[in-house]
mmCIF file of the N, C-alpha and C atoms, coordinates in Angstrom:
data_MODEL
# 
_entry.id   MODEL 
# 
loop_
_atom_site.group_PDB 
_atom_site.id 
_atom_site.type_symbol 
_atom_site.label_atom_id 
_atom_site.label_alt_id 
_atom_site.label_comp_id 
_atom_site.label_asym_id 
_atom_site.label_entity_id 
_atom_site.label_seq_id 
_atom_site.pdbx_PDB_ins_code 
_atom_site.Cartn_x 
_atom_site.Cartn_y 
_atom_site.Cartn_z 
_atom_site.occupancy 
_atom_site.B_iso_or_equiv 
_atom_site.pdbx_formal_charge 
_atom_site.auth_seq_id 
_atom_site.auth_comp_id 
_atom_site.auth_asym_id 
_atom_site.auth_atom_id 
_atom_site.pdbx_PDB_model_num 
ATOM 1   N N  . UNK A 1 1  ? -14.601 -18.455 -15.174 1.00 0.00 ? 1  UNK A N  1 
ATOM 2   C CA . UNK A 1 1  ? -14.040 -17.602 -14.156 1.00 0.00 ? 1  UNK A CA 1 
ATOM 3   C C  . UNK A 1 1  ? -13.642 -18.445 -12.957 1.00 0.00 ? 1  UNK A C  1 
ATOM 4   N N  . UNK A 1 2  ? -12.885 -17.366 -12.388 1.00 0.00 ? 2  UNK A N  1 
ATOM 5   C CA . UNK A 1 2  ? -12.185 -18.944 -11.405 1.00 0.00 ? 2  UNK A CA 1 
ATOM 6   C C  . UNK A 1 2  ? -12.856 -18.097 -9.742  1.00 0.00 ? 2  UNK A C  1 
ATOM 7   N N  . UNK A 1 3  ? -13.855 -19.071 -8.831  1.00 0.00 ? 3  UNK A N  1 
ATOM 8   C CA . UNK A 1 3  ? -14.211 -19.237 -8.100  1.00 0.00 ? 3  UNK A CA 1 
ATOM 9   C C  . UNK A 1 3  ? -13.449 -19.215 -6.882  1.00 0.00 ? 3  UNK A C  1 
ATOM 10  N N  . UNK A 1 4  ? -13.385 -18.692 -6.295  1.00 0.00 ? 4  UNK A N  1 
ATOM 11  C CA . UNK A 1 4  ? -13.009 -19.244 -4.789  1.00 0.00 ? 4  UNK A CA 1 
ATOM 12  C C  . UNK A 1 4  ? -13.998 -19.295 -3.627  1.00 0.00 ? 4  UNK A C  1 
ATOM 13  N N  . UNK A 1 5  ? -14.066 -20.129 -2.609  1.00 0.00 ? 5  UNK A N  1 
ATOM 14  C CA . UNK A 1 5  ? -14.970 -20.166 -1.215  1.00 0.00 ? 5  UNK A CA 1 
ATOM 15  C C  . UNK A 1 5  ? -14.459 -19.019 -0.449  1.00 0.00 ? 5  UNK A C  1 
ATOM 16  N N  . UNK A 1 6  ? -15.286 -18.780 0.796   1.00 0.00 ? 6  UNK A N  1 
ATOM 17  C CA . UNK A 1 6  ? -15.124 -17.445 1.218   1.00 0.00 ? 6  UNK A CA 1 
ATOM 18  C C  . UNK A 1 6  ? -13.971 -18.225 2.101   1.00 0.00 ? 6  UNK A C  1 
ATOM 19  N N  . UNK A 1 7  ? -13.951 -18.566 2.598   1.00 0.00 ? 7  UNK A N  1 
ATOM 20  C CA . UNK A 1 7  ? -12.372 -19.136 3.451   1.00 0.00 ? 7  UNK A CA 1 
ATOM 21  C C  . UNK A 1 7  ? -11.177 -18.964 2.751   1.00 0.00 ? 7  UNK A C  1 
ATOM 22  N N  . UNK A 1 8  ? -11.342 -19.248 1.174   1.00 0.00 ? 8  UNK A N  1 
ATOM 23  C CA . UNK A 1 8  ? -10.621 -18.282 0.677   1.00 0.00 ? 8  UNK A CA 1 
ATOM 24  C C  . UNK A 1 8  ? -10.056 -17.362 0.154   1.00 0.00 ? 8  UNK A C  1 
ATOM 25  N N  . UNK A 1 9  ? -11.009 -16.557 0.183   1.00 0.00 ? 9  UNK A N  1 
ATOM 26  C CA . UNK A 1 9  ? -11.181 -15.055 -0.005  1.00 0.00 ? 9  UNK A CA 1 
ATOM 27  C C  . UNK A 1 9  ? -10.323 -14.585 1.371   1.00 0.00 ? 9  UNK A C  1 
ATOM 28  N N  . UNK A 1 10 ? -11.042 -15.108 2.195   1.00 0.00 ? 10 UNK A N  1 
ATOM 29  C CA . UNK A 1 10 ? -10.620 -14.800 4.024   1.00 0.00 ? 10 UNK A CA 1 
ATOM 30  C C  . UNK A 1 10 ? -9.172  -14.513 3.935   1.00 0.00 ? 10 UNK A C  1 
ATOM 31  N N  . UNK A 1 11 ? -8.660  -15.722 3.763   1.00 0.00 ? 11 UNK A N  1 
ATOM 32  C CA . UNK A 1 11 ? -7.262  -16.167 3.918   1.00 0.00 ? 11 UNK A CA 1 
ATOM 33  C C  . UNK A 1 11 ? -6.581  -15.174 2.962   1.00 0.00 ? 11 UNK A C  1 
ATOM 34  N N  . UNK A 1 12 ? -7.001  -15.205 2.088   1.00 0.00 ? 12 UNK A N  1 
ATOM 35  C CA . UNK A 1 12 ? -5.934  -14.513 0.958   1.00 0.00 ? 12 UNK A CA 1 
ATOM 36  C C  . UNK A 1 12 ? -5.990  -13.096 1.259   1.00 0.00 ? 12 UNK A C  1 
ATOM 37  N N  . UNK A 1 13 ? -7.109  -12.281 1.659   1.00 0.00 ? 13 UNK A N  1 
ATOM 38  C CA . UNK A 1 13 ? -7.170  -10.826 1.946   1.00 0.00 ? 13 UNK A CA 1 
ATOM 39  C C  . UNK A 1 13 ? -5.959  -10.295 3.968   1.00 0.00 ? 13 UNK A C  1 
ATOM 40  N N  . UNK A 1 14 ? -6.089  -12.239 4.294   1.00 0.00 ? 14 UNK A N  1 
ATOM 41  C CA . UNK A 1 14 ? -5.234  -11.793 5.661   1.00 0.00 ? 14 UNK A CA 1 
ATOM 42  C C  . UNK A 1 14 ? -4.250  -12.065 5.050   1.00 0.00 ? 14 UNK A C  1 
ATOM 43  N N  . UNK A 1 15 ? -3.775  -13.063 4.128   1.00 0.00 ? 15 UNK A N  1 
ATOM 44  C CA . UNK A 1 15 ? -2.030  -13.079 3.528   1.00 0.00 ? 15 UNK A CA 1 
ATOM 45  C C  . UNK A 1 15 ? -1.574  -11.735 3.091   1.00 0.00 ? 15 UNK A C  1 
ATOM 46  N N  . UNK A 1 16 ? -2.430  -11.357 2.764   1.00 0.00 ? 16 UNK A N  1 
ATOM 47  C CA . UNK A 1 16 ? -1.549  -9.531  1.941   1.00 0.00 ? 16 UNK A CA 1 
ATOM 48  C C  . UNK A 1 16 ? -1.718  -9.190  2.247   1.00 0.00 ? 16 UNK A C  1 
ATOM 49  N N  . UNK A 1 17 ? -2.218  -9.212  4.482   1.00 0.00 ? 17 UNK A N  1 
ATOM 50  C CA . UNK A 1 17 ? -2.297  -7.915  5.091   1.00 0.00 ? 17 UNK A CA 1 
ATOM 51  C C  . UNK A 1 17 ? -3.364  -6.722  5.364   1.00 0.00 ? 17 UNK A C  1 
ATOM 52  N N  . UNK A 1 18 ? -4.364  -7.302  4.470   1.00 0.00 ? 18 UNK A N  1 
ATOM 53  C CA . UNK A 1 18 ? -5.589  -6.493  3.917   1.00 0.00 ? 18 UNK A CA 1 
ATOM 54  C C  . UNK A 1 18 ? -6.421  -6.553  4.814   1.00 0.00 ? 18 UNK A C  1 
ATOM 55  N N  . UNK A 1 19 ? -7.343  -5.379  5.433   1.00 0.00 ? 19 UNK A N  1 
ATOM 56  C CA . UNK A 1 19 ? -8.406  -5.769  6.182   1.00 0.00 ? 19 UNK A CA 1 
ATOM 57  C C  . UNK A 1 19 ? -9.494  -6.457  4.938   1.00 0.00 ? 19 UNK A C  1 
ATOM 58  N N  . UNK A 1 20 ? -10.585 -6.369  5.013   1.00 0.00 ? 20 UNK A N  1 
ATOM 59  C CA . UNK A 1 20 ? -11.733 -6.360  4.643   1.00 0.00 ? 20 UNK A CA 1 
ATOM 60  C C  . UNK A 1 20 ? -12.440 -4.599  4.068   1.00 0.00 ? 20 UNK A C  1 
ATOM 61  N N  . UNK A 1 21 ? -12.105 -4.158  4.863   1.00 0.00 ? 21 UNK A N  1 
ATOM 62  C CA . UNK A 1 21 ? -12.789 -2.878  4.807   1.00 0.00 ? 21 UNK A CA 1 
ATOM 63  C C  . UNK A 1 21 ? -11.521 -1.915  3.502   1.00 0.00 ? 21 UNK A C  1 
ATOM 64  N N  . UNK A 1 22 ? -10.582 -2.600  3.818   1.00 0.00 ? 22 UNK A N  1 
ATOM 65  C CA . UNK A 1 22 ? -9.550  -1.851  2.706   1.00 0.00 ? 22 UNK A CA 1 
ATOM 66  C C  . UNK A 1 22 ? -9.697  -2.404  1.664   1.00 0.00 ? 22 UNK A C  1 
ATOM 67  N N  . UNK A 1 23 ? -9.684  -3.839  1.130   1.00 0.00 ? 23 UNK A N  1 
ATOM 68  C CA . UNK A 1 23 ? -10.002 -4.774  -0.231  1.00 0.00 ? 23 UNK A CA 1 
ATOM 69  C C  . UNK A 1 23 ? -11.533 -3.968  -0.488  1.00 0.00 ? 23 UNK A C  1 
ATOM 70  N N  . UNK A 1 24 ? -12.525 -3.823  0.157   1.00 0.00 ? 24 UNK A N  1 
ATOM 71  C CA . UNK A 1 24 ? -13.550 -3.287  -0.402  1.00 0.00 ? 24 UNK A CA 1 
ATOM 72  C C  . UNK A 1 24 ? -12.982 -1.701  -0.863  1.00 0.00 ? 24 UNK A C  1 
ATOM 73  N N  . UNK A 1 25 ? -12.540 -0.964  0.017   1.00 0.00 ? 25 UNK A N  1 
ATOM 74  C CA . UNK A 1 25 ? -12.669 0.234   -0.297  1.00 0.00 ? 25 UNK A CA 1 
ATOM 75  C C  . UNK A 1 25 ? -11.315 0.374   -1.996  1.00 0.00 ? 25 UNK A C  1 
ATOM 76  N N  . UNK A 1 26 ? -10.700 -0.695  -1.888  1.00 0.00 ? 26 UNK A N  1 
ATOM 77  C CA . UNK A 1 26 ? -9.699  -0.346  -3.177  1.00 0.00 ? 26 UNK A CA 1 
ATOM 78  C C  . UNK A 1 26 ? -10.681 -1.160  -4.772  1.00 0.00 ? 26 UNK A C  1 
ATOM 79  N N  . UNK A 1 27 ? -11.256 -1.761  -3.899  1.00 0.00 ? 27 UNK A N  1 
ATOM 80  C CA . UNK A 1 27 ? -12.574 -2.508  -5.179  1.00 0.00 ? 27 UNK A CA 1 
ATOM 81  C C  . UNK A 1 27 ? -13.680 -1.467  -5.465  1.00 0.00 ? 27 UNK A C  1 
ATOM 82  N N  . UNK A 1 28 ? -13.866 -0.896  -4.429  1.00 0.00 ? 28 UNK A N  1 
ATOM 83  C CA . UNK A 1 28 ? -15.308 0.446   -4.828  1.00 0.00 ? 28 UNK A CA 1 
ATOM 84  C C  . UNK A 1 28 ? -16.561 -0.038  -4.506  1.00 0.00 ? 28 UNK A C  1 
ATOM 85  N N  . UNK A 1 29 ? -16.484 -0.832  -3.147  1.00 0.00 ? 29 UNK A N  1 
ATOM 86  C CA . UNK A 1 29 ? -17.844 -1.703  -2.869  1.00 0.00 ? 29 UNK A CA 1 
ATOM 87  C C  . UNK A 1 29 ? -17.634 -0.731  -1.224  1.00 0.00 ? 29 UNK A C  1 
ATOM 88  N N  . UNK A 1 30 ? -18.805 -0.914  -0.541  1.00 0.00 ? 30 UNK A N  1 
ATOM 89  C CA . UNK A 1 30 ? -18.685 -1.102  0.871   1.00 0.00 ? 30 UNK A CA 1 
ATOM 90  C C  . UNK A 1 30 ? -18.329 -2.325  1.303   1.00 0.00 ? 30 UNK A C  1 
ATOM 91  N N  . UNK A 1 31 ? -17.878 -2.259  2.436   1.00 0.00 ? 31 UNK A N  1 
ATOM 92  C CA . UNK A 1 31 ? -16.938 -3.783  3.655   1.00 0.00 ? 31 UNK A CA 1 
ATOM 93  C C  . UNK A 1 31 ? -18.323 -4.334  3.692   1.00 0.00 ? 31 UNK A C  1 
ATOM 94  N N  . UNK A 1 32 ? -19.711 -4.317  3.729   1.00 0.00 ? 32 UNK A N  1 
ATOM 95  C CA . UNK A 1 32 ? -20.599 -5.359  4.564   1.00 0.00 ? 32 UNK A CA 1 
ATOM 96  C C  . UNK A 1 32 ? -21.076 -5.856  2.795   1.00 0.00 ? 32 UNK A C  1 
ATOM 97  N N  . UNK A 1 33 ? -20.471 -5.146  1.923   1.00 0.00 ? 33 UNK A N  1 
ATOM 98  C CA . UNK A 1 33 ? -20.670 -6.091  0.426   1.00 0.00 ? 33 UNK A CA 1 
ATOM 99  C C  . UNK A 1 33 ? -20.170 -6.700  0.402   1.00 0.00 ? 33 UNK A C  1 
ATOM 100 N N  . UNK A 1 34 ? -18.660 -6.542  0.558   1.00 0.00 ? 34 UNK A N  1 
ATOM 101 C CA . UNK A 1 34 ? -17.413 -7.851  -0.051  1.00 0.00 ? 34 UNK A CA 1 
ATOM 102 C C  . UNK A 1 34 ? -17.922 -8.460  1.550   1.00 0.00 ? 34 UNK A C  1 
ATOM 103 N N  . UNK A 1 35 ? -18.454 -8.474  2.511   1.00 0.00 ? 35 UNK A N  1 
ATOM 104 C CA . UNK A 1 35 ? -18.468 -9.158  3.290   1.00 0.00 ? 35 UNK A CA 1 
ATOM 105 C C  . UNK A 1 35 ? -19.782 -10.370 2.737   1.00 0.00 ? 35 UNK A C  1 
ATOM 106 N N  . UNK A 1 36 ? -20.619 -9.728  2.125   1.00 0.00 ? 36 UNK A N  1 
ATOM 107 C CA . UNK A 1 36 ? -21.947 -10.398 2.141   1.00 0.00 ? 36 UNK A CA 1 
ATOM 108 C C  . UNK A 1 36 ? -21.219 -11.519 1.074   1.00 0.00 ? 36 UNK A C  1 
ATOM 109 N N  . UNK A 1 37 ? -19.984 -11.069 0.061   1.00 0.00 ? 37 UNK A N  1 
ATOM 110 C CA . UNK A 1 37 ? -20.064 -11.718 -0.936  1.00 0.00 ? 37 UNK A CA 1 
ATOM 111 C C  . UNK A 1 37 ? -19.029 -12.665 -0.634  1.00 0.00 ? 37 UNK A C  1 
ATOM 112 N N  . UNK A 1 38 ? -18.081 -12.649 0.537   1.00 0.00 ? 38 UNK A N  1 
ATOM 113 C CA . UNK A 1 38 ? -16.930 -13.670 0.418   1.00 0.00 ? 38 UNK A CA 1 
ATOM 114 C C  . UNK A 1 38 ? -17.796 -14.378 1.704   1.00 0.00 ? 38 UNK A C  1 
ATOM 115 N N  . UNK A 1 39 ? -19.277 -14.117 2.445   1.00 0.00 ? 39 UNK A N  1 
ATOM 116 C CA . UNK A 1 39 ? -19.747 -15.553 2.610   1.00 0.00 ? 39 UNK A CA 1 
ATOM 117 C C  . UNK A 1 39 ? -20.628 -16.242 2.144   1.00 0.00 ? 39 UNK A C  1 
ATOM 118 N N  . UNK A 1 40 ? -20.878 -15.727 1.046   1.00 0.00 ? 40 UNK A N  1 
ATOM 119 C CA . UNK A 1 40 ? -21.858 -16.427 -0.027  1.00 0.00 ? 40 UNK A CA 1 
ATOM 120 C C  . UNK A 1 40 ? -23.037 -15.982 0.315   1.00 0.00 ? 40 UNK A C  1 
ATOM 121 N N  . UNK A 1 41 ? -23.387 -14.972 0.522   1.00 0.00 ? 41 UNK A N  1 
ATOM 122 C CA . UNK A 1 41 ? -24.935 -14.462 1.204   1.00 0.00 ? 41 UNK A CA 1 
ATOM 123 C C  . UNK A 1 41 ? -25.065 -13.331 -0.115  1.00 0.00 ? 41 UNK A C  1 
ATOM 124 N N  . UNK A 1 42 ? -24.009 -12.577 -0.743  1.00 0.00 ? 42 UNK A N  1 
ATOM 125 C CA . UNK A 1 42 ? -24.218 -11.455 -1.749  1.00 0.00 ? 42 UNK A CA 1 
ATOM 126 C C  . UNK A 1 42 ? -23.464 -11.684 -3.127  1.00 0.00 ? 42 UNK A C  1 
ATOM 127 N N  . UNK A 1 43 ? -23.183 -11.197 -4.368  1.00 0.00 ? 43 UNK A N  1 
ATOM 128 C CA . UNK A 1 43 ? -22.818 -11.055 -5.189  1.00 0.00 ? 43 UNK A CA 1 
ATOM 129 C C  . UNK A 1 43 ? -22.163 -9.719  -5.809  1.00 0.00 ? 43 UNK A C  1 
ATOM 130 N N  . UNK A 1 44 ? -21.141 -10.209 -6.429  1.00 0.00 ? 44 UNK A N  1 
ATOM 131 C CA . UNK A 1 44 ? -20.586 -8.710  -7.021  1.00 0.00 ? 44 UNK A CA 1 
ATOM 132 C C  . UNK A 1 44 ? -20.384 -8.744  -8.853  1.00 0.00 ? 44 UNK A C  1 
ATOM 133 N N  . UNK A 1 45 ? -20.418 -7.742  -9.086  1.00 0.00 ? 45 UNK A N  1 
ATOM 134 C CA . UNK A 1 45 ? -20.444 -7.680  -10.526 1.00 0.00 ? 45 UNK A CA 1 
ATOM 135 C C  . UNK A 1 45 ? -19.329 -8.728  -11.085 1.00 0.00 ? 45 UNK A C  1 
ATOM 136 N N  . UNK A 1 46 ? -19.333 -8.714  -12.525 1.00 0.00 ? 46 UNK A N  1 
ATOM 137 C CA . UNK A 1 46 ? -18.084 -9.434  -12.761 1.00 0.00 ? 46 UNK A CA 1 
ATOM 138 C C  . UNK A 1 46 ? -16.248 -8.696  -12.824 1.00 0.00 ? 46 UNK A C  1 
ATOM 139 N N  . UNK A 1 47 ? -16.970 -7.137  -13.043 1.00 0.00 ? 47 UNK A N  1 
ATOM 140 C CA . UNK A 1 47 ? -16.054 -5.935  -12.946 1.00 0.00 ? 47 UNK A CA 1 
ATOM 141 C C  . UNK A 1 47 ? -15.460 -6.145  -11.511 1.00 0.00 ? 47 UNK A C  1 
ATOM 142 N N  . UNK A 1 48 ? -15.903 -6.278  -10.293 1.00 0.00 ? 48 UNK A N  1 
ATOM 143 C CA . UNK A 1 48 ? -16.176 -5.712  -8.778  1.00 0.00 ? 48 UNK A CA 1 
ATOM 144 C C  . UNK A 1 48 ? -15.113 -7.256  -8.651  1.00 0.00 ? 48 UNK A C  1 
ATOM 145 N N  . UNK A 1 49 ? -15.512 -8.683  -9.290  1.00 0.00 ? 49 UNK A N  1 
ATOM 146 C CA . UNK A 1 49 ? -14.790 -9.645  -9.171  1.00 0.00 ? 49 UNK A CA 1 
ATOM 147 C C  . UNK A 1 49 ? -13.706 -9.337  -9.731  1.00 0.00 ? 49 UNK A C  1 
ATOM 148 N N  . UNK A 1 50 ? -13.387 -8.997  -11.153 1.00 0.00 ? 50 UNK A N  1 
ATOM 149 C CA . UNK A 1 50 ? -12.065 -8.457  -11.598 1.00 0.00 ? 50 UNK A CA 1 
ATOM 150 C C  . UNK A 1 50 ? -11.179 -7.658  -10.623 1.00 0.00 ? 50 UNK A C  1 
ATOM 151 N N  . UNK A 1 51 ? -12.044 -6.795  -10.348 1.00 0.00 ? 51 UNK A N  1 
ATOM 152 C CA . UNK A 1 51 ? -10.885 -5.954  -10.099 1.00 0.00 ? 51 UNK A CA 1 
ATOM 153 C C  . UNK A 1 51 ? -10.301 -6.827  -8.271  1.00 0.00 ? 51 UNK A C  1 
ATOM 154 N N  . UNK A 1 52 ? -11.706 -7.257  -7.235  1.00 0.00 ? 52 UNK A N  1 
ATOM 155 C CA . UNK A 1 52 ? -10.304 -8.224  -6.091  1.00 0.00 ? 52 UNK A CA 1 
ATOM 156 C C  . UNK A 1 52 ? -9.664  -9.264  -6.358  1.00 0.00 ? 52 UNK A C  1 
ATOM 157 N N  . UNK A 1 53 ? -9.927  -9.671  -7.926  1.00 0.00 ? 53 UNK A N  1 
ATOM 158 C CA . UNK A 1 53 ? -8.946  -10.688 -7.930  1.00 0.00 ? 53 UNK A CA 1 
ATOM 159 C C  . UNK A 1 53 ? -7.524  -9.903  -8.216  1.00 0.00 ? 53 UNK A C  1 
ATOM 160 N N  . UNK A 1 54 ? -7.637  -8.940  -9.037  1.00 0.00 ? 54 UNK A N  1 
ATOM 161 C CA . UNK A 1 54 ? -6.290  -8.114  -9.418  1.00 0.00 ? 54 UNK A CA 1 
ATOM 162 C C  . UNK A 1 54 ? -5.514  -7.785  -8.001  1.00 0.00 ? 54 UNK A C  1 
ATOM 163 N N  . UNK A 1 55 ? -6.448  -7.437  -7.195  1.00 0.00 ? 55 UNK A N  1 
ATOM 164 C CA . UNK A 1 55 ? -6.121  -6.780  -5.973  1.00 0.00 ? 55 UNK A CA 1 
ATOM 165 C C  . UNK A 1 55 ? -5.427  -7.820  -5.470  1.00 0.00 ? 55 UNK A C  1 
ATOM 166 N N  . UNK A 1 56 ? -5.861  -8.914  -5.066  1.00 0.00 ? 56 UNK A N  1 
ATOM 167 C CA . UNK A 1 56 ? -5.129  -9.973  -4.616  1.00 0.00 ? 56 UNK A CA 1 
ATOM 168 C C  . UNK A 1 56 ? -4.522  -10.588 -4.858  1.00 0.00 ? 56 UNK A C  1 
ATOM 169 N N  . UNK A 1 57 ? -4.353  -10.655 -6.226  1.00 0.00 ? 57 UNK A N  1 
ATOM 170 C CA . UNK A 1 57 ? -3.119  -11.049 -7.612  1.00 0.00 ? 57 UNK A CA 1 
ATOM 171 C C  . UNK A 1 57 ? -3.662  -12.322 -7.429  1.00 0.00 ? 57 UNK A C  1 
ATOM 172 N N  . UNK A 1 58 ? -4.722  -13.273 -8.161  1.00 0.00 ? 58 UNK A N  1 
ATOM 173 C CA . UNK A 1 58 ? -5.392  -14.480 -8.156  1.00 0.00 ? 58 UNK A CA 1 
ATOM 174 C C  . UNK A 1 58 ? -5.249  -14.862 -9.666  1.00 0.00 ? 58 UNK A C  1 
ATOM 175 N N  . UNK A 1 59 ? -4.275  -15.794 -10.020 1.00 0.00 ? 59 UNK A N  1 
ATOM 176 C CA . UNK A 1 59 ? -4.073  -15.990 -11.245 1.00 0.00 ? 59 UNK A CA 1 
ATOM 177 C C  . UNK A 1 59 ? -5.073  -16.825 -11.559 1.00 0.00 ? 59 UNK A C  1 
ATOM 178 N N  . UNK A 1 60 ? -5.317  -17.122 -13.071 1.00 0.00 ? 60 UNK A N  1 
ATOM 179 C CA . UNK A 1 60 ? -6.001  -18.132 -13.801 1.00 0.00 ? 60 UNK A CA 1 
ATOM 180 C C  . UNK A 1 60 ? -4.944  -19.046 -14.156 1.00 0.00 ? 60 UNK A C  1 
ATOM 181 N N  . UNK A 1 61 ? -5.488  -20.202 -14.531 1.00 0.00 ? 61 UNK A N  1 
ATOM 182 C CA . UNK A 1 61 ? -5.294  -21.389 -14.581 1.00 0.00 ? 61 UNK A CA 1 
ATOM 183 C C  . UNK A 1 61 ? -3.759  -21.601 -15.885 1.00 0.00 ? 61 UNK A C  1 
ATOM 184 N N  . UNK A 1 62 ? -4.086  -20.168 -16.676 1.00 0.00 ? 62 UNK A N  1 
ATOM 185 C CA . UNK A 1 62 ? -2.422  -19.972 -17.322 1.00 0.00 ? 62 UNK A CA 1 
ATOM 186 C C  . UNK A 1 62 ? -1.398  -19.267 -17.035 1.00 0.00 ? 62 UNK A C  1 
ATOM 187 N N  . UNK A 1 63 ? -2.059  -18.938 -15.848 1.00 0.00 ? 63 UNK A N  1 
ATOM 188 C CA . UNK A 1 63 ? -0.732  -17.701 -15.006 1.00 0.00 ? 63 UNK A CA 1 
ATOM 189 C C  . UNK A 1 63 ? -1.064  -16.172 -15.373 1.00 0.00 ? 63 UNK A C  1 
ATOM 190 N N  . UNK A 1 64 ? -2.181  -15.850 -15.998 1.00 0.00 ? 64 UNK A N  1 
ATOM 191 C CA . UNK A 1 64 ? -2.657  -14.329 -16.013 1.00 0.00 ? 64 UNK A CA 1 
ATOM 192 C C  . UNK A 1 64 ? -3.545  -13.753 -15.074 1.00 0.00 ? 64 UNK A C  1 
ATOM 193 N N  . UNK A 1 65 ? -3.372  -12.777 -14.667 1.00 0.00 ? 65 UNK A N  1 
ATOM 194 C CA . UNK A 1 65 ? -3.966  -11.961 -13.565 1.00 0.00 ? 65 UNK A CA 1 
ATOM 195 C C  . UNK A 1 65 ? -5.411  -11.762 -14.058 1.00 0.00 ? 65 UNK A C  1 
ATOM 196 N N  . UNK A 1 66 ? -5.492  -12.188 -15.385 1.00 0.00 ? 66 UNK A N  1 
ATOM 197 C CA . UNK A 1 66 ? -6.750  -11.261 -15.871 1.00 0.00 ? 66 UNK A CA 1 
ATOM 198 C C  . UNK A 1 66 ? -7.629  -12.433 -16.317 1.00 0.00 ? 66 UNK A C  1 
ATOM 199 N N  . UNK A 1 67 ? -9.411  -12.111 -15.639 1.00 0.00 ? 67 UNK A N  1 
ATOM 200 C CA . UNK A 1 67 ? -9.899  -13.897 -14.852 1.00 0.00 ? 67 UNK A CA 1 
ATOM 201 C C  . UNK A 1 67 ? -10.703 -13.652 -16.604 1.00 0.00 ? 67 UNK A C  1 
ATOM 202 N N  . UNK A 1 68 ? -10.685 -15.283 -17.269 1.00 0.00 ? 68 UNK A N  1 
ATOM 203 C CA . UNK A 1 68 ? -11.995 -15.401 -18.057 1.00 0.00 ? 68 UNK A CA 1 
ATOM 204 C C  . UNK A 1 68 ? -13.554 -15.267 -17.417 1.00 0.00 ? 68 UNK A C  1 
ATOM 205 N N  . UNK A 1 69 ? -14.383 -15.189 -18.200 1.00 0.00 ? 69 UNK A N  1 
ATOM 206 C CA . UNK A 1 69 ? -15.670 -14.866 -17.662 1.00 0.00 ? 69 UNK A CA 1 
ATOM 207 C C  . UNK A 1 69 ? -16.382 -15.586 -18.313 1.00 0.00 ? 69 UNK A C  1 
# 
């Protein structure tokens, strides 16, 4: 699965405009989850990861939206 640091989680949720509180609420988490989890203090399922990477359109390493695990 492809990893990112919370800086860039950060960055990529301000490139598309996104608060925090909206990427959580279109993922199905609360904002102080995806918060706990894009600074490395919490964790999210591998589903909860699927679906903000979709959200944020975060390709894998062959150009598919859809992350190995």
């Amino acid at each position: 699965m492809i990893m990112l640091i919370a800086t860039q989680y950060k960055r990529l949720i301000k490139d598309k405009g996104y608060s925090q509180a909206y990427s959580a609420k279109e993922i199905g988490i609360s904002p102080s989850t995806l918060g706990a989890f894009i600074n490395g203090k919490g964790s999210l399922s591998k589903a909860k990861q699927y679906r903000l990477h979709r959200l944020l359109e975060i390709e894998d390493e062959y150009g598919n939206l859809n992350i190995i695990f």
